[in-house]
SEVEXZA-49507 format. One record per residue (C-alpha): residue number from 1; residue in one letter; x, y, z. Coordinates in steps of 0.5 Angstrom, whole numbers, plus 500, padded with zeros to 3 digits. Layout:
N
nr:NUM, rest:a, x:X, y:Y, z:Z
...
END
This chain:
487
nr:1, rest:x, x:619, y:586, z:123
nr:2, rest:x, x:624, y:580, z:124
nr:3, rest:x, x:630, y:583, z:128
nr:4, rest:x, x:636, y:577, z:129
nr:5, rest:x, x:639, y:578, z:136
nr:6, rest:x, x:647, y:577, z:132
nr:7, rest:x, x:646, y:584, z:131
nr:8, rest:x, x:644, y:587, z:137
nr:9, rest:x, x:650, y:592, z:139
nr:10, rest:x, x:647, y:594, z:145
nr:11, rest:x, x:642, y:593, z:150
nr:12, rest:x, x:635, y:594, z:148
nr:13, rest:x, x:628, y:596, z:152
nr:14, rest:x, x:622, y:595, z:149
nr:15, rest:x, x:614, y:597, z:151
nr:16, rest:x, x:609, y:591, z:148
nr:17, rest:x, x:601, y:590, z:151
nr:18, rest:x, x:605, y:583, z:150
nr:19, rest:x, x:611, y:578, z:150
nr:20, rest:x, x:611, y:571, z:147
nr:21, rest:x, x:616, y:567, z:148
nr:22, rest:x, x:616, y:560, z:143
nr:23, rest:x, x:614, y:561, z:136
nr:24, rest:x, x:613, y:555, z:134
nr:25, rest:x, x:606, y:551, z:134
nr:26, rest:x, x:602, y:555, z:140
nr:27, rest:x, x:606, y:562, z:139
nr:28, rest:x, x:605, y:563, z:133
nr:29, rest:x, x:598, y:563, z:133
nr:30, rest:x, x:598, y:568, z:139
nr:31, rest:x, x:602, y:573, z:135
nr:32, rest:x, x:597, y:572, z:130
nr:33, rest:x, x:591, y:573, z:134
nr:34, rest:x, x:594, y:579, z:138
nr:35, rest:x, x:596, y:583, z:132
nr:36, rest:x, x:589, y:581, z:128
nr:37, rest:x, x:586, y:585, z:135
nr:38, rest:x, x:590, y:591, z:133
nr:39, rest:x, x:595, y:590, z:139
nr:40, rest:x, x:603, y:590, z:137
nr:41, rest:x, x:606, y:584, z:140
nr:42, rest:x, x:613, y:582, z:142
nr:43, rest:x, x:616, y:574, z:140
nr:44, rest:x, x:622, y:572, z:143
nr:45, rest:x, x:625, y:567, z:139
nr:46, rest:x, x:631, y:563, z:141
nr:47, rest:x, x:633, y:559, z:135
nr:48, rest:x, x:634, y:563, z:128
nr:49, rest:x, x:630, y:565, z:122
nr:50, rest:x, x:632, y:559, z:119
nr:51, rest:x, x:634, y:560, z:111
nr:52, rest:x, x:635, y:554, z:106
nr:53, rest:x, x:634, y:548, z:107
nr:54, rest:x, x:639, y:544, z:104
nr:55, rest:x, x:638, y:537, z:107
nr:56, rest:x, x:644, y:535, z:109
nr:57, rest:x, x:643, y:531, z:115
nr:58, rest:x, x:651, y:533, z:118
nr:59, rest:x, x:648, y:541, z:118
nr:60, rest:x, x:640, y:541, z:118
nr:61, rest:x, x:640, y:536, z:125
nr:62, rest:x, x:644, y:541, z:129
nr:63, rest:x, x:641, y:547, z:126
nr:64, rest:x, x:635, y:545, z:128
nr:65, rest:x, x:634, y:541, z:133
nr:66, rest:x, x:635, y:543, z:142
nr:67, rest:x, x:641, y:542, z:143
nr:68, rest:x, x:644, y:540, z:136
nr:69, rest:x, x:639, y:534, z:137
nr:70, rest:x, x:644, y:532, z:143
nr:71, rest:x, x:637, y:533, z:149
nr:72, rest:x, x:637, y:526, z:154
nr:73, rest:x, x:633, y:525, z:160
nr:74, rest:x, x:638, y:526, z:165
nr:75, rest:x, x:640, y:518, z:165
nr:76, rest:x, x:641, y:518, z:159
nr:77, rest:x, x:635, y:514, z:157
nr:78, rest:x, x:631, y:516, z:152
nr:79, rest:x, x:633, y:522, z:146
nr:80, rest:x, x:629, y:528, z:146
nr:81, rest:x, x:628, y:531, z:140
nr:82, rest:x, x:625, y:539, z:139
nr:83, rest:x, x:625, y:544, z:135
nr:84, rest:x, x:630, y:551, z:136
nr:85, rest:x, x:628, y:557, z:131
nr:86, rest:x, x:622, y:561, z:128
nr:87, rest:x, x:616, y:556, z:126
nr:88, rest:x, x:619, y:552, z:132
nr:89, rest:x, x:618, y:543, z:131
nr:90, rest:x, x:614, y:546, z:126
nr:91, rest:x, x:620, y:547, z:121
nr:92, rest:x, x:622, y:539, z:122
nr:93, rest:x, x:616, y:534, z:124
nr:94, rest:x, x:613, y:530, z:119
nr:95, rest:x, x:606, y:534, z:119
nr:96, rest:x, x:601, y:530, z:121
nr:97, rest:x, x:595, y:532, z:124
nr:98, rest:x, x:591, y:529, z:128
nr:99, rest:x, x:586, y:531, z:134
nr:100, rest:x, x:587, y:530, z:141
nr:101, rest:x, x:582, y:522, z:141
nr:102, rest:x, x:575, y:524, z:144
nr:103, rest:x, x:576, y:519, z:150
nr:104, rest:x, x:582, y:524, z:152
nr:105, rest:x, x:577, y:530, z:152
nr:106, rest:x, x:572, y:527, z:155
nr:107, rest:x, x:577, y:525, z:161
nr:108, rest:x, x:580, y:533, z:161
nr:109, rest:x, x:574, y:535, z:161
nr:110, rest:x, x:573, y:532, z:169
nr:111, rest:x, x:578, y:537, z:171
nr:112, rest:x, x:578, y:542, z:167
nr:113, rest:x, x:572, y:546, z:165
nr:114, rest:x, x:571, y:550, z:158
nr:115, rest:x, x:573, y:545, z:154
nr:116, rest:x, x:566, y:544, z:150
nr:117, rest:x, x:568, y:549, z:145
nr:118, rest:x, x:576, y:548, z:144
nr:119, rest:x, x:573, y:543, z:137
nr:120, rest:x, x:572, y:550, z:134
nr:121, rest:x, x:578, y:551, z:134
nr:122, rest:x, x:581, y:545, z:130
nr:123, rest:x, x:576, y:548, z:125
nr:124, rest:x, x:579, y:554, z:124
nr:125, rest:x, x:585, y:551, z:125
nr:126, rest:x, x:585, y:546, z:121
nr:127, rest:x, x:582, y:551, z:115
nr:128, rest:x, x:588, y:556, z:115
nr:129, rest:x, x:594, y:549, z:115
nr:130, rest:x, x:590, y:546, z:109
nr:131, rest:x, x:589, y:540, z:113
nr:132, rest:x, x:587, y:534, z:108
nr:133, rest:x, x:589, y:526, z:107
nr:134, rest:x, x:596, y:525, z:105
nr:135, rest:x, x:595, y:523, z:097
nr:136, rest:x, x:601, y:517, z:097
nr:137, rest:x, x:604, y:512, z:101
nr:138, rest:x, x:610, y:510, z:099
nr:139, rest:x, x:613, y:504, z:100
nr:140, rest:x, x:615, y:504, z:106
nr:141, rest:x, x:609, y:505, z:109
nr:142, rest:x, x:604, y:501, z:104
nr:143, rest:x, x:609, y:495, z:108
nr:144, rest:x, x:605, y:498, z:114
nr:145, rest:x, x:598, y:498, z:111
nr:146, rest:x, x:600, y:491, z:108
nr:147, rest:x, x:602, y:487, z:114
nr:148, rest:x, x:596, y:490, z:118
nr:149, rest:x, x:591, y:489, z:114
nr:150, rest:x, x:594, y:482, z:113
nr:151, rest:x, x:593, y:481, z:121
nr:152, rest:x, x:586, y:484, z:120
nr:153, rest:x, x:589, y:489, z:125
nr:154, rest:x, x:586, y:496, z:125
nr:155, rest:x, x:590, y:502, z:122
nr:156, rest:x, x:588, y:507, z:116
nr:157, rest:x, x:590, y:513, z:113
nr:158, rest:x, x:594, y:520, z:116
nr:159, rest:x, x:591, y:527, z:115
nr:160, rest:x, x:598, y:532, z:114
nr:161, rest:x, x:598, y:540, z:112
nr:162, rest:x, x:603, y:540, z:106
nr:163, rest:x, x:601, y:543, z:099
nr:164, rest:x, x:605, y:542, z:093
nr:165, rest:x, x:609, y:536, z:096
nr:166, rest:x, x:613, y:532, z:091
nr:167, rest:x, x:615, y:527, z:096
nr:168, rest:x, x:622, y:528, z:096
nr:169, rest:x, x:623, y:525, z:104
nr:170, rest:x, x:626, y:530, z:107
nr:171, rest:x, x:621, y:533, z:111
nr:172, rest:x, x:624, y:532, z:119
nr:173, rest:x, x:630, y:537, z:116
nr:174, rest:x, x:626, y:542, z:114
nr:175, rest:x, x:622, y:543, z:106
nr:176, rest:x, x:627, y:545, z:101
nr:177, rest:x, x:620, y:546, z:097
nr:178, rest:x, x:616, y:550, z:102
nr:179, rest:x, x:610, y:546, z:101
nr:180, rest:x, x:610, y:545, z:109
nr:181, rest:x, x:604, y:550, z:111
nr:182, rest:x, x:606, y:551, z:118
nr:183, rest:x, x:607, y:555, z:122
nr:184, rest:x, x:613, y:560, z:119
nr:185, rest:x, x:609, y:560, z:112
nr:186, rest:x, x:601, y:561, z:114
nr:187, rest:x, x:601, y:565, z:121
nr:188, rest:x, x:607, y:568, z:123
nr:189, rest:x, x:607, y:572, z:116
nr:190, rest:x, x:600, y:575, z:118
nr:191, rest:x, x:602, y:577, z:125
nr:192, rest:x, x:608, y:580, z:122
nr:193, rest:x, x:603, y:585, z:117
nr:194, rest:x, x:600, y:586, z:121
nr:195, rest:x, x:605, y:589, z:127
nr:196, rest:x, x:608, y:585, z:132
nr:197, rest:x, x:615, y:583, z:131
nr:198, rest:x, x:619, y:578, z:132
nr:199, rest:x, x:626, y:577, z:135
nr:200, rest:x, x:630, y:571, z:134
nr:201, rest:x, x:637, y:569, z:137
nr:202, rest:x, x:634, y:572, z:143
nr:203, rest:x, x:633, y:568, z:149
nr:204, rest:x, x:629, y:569, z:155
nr:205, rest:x, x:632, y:567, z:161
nr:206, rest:x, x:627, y:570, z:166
nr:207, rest:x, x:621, y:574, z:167
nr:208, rest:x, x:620, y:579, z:173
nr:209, rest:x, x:614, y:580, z:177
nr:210, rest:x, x:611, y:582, z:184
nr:211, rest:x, x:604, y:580, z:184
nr:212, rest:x, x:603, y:580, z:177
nr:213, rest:x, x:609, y:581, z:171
nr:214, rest:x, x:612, y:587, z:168
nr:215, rest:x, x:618, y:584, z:164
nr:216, rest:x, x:622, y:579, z:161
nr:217, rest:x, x:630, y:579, z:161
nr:218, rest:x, x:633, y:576, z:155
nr:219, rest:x, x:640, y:574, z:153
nr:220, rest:x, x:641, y:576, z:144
nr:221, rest:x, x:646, y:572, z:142
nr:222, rest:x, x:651, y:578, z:141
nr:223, rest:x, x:651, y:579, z:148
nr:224, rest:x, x:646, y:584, z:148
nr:225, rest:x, x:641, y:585, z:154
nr:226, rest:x, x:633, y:585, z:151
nr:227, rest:x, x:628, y:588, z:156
nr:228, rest:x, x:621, y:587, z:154
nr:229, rest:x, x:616, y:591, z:160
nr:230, rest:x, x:610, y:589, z:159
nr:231, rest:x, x:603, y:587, z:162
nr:232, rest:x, x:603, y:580, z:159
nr:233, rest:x, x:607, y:574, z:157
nr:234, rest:x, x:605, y:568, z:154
nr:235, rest:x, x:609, y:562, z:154
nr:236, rest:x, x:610, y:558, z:148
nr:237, rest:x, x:616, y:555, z:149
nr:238, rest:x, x:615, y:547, z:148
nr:239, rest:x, x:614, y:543, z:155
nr:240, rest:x, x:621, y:543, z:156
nr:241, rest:x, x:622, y:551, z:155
nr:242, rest:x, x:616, y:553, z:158
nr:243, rest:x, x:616, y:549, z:164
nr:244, rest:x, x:625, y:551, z:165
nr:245, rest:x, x:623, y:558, z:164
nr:246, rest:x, x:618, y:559, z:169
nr:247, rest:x, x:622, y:556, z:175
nr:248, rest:x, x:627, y:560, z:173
nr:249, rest:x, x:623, y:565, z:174
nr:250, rest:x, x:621, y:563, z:181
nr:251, rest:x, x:614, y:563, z:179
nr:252, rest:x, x:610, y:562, z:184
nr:253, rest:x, x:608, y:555, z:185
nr:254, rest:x, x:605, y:553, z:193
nr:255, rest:x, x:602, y:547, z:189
nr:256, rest:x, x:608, y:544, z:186
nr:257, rest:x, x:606, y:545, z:180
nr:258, rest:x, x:611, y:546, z:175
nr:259, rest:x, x:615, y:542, z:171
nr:260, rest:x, x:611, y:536, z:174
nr:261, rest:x, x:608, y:532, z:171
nr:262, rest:x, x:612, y:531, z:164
nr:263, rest:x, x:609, y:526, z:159
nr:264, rest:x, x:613, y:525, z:152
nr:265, rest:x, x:610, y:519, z:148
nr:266, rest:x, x:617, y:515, z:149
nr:267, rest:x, x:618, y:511, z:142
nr:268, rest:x, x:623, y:505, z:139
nr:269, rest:x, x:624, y:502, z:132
nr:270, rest:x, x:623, y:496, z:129
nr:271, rest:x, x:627, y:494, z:123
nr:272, rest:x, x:625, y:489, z:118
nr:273, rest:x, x:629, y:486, z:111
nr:274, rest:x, x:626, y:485, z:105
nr:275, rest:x, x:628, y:481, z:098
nr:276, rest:x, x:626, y:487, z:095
nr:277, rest:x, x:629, y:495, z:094
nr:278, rest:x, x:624, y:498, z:099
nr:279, rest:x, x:628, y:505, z:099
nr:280, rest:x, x:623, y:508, z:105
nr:281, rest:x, x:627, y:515, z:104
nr:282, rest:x, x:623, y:516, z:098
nr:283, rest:x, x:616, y:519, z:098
nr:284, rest:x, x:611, y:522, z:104
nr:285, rest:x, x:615, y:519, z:111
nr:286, rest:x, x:609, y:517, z:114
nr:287, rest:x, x:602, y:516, z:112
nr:288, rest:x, x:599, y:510, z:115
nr:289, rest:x, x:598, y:509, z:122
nr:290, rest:x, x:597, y:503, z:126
nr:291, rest:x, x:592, y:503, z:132
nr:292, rest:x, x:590, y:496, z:134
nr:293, rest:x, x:594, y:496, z:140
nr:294, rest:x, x:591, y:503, z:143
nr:295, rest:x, x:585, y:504, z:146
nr:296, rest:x, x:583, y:511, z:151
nr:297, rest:x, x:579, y:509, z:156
nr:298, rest:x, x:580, y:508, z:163
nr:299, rest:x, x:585, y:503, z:165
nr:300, rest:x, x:587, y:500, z:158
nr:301, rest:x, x:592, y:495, z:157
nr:302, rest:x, x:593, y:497, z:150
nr:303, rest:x, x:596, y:505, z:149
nr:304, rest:x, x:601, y:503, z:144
nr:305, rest:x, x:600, y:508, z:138
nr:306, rest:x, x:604, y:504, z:131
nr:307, rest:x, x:607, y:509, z:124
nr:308, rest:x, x:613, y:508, z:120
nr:309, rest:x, x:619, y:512, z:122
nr:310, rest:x, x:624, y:511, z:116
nr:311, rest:x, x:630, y:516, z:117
nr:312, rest:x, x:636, y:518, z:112
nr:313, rest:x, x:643, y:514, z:112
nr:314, rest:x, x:646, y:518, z:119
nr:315, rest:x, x:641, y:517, z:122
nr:316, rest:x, x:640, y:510, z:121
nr:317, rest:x, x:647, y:508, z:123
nr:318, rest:x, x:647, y:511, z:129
nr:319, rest:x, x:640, y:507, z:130
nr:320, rest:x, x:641, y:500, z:128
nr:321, rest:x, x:645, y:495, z:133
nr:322, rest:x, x:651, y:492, z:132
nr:323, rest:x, x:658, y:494, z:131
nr:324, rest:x, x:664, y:493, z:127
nr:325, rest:x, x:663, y:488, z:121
nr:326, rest:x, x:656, y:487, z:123
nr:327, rest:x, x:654, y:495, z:123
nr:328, rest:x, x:657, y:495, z:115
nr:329, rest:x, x:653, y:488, z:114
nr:330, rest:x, x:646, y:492, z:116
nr:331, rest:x, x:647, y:498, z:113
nr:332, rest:x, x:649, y:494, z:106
nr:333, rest:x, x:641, y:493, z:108
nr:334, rest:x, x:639, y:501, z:108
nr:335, rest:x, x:635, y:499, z:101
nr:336, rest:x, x:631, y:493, z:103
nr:337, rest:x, x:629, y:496, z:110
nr:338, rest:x, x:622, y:498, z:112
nr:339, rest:x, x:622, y:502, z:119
nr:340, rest:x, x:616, y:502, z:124
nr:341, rest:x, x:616, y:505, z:130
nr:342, rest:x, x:612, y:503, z:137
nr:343, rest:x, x:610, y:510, z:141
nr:344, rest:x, x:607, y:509, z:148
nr:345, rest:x, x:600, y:514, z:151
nr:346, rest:x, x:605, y:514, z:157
nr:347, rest:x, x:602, y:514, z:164
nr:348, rest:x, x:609, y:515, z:167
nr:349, rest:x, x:609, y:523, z:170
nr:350, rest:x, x:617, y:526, z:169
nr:351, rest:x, x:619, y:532, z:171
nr:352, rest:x, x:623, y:538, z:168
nr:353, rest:x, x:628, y:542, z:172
nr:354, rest:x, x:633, y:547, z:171
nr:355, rest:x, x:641, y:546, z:171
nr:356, rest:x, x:643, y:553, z:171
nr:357, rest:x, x:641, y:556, z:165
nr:358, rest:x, x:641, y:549, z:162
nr:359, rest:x, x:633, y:545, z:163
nr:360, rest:x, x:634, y:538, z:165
nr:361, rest:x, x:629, y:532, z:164
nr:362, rest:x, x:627, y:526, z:169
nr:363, rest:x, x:623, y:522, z:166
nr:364, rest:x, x:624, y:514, z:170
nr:365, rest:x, x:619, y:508, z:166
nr:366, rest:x, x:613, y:505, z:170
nr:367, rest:x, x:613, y:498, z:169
nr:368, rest:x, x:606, y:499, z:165
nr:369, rest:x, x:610, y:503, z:161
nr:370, rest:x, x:615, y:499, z:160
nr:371, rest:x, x:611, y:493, z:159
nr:372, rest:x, x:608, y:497, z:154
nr:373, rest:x, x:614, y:498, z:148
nr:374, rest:x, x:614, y:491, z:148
nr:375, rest:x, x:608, y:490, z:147
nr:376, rest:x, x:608, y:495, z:142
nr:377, rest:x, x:615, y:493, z:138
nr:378, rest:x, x:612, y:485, z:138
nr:379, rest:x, x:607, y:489, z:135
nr:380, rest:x, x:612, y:492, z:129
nr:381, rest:x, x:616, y:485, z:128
nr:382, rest:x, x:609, y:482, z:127
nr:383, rest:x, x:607, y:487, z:122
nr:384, rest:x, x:613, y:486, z:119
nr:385, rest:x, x:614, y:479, z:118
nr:386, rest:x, x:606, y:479, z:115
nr:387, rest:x, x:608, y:483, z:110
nr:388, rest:x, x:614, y:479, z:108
nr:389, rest:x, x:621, y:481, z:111
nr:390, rest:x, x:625, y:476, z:111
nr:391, rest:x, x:628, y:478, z:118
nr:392, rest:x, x:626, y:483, z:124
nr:393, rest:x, x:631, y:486, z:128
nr:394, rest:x, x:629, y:488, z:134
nr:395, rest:x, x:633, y:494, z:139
nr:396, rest:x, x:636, y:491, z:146
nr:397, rest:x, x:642, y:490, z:149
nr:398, rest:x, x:643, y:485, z:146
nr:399, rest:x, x:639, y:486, z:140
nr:400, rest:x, x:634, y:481, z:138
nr:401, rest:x, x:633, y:478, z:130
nr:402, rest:x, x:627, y:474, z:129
nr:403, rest:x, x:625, y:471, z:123
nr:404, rest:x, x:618, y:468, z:125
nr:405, rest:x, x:612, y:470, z:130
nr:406, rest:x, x:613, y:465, z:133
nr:407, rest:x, x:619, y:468, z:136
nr:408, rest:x, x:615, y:474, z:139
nr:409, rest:x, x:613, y:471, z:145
nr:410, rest:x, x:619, y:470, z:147
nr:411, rest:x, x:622, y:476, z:146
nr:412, rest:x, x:623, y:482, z:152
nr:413, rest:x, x:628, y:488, z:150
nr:414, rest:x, x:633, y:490, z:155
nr:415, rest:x, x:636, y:497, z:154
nr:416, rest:x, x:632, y:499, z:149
nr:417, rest:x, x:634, y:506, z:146
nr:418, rest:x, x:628, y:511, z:146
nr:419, rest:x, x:626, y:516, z:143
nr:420, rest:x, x:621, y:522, z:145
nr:421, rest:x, x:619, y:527, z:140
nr:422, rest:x, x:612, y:530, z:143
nr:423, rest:x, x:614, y:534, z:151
nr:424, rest:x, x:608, y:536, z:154
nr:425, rest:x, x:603, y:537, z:160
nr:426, rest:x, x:609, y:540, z:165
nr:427, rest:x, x:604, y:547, z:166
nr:428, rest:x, x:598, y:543, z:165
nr:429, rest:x, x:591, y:546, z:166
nr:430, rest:x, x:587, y:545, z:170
nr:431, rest:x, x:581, y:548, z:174
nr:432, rest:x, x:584, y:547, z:181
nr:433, rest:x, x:590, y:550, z:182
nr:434, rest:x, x:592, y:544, z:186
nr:435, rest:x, x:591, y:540, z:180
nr:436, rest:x, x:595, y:544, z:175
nr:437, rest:x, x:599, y:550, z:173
nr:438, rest:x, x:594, y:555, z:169
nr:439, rest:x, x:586, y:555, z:169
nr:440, rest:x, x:582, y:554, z:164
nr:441, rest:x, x:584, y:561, z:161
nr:442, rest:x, x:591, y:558, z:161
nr:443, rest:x, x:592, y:564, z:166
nr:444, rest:x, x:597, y:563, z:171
nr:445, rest:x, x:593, y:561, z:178
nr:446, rest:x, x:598, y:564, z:182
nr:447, rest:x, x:601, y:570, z:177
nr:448, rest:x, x:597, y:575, z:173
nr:449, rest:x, x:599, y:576, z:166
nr:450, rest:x, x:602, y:570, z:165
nr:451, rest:x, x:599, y:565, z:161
nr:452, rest:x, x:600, y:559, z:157
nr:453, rest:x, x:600, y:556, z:150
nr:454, rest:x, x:603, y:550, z:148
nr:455, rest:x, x:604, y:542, z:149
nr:456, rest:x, x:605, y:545, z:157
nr:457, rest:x, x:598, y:545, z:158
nr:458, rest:x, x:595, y:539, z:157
nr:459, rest:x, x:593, y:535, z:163
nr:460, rest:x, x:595, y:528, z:160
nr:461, rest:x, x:598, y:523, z:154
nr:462, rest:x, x:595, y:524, z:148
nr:463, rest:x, x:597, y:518, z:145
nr:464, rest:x, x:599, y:522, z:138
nr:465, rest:x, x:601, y:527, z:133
nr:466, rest:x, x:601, y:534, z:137
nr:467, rest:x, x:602, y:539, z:133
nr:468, rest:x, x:594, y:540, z:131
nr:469, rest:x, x:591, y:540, z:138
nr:470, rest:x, x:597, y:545, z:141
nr:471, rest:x, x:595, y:551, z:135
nr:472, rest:x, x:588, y:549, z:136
nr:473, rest:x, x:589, y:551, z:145
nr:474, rest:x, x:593, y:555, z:143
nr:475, rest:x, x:588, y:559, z:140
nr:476, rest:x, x:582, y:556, z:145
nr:477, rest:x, x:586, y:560, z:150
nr:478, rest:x, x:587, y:566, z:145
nr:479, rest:x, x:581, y:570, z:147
nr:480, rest:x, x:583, y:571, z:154
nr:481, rest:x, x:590, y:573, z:152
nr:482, rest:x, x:587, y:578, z:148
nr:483, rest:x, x:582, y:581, z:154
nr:484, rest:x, x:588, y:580, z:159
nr:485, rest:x, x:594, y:586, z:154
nr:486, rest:x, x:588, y:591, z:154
nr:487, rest:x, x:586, y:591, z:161
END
């Protein structure tokens, strides 16, 4: 049962063994595996079922985004894009499926123990979203594949989970073909069979607790109050949700724990203009992955992670530099543009907080971490001058156009506009609670029957894709979650 919190009329208390706040990636795995053990948990959504799909940038941005798609870091620096509604950034991310590099692994596995068995579930997981390699590459990223192979440089294939994808384009606003197999088309169906139900428009503002929690106290969006009592709480509302709620709450923290430690994969883009129609909006948005400049172990001075990132006509204007004349003269170019974009397998620790009910963001670059983008957009501009664009702009105040690699080395970007789209680590896991926020059952160190089940819990960086290693932890930490409602 799918309950939309606009036409709550008045106030609601509901009994459940358990309450999952989020309904993206981590909580809906938790919802299914809950409702598979015959228990019959609450979900608590605060964005909307989403309905069609209609792949206007204008609606679906707003609809689907945190904030309307208007998040920042508190200085203003860096865009910070999640999803807002059931499925969560499930509904809006370009699907691609990659698990968490070994390197890392191995390095979590130093402070965290347990570990050893979580490649399980990215089988599993990876066998309920059909997880194969992705069958095109469209033009724009055979551009990337054409220009690191022309450079000897490493790269490959993607994997994704669509099934039945005609490559229209328009993943980032949401499938208007339903050929995603995310987490509102495979998981949440089954939890919802098989008895929990789900309340969107619905916005837990806090959970109450003595020792161990007993509720959570939401906000519907008619104005309604929703008391879920209950014994446990998952918190599966992205790094930035999570972390906001718990501090909120004033869940005890005597380490400093909470929100601490932000990581969010900062990235910036890099255009070049061919003497051909490229049409990079056409097709499978990105399918070819550069990896040549990233490299996990200890003390590498290579963590930049390289894929395409062609965007639809509003947002390319409001990307690419210039004003004026000067504006309209790119965006005359929109065809012949192929799109690549430099992420970085960031050191930096930032910090949520909360605002009044607002979260708020503090994330400042370390100078690696700087050093790092422009390592990365050098990288873009030489991909794509190998595979024969004509000129490269390269982002900066002021921004920088390139026509030869030779050029490259003189270039160090000031003021690049960032953009993050992958939070994680602000309730980290860890086995010492000086460490990290939940242990290695994603139980709360300092409150019982609180737990944790999405991005939050990673302890570092993962340097990629998120989206496979959140529903592989989340259902990693699942059984404890399980034992915890029956106790």
């Amino acid at each position: 049962m799918i309950v939309s919190g606009r036409t709550l009329a008045h106030d609601v208390t509901i009994d459940a063994p358990a309450c999952v706040v989020g309904t993206g990636a981590g909580g809906s795995v938790v919802l299914r595996e809950l409702a598979r053990a015959g228990l019959s948990p609450i979900g608590l959504e605060e964005g909307p079922d989403h309905g069609a799909f209609d792949q206007r940038e204008e609606r679906m941005l707003p609809e689907l985004f945190q904030e309307h798609g208007g998040r920042m870091t508190d200085d203003l620096g860096i865009t910070v894009l999640g999803g807002r509604g059931l499925g969560g950034s499930t509904i809006h991310n370009t699907n691609l499926c990659k698990r968490i590099p070994p390197e890392v692994l191995a390095e979590w596995k130093k402070t965290v123990s347990g570990l050893d068995s979580v490649g399980s579930s990215f089988d599993a997981i990876e066998r309920d979203l059909s997880v194969s390699p992705i069958p095109e590459v469209n033009a724009n990223n055979d551009i990337l594949r054409r220009g690191v192979n022309a450079l000897g440089w490493r790269g490959g294939l993607l994997s994704h989970n669509r099934v039945g994808c005609i490559g229209s384009g328009f993943c980032e606003l949401g499938c208007a073909y339903n050929a995603k197999q995310n987490a509102r088309k495979v998981l949440i169906p089954e939890a919802l069979e098989r008895g929990a139900r789900i309340y969107c428009d619905v916005r837990a503002l806090r959970i109450q607790h003595d020792g161990a929690v007993s509720a959570v106290i939401a906000r519907a969006a008619s104005g309604a109050t929703v008391t879920i009592r209950t014994k446990v709480v998952v918190l599966a509302g992205s790094a930035v949700g999570s972390a906001a709620l718990a501090l909120a709450s004033n869940v005890p923290d005597p380490h400093v724990q909470q929100g601490q430690s932000l990581r969010i994969h900062p990235g910036s883009v890099v255009a070049g203009v061919f003497d051909r129609d490229i049409d990079g909006w056409r097709g499978i948005p990105q399918s070819w992955e550069c990896t040549e400049h990233l490299d996990f172990r200890e003390g590498s001075e290579k963590r930049v992670w390289i894929t395409t990132a062609f965007a639809h006509p509003i947002g390319t204007a409001v990307t690419l530099p210039g004003f004026g004349a000067a504006h309209m003269k790119m965006m005359r170019s929109y065809r012949k543009l192929a799109v690549l974009t430099a992420m970085v397998h960031d050191q930096t620790a930032g910090r949520v907080y909360v605002d009044g009910e607002r979260p708020r963001l503090r994330y400042k670059m370390l100078p690696s971490d700087r050093a790092q983008m422009t390592l990365g957009l050098r990288a873009c501009a030489e991909i794509l001058l190998a595979a024969g664009a004509r000129e490269v702009m390269i982002p900066g105040v002021p921004p920088r156009t390139v026509r030869r690699a030779s050029e490259l080395a003189s270039v160090e970007p000031r003021m690049i506009p960032l953009t993050a789209v992958h939070p994680m680590g602000t309730m980290r896991m860890a086995d010492s609670p000086r460490n990290g926020v939940v242990g290695p059952t994603g139980e709360h160190h300092h409150l019982k029957g609180l737990f944790v089940a999405d991005g939050s819990l990673f302890p570092t960086s993962i340097g990629g894709p998120p989206q496979i290693s959140i529903y592989a932890f989340a259902l990693h930490v699942t059984p404890h979650i399980i034992a915890a409602a029956r106790r």
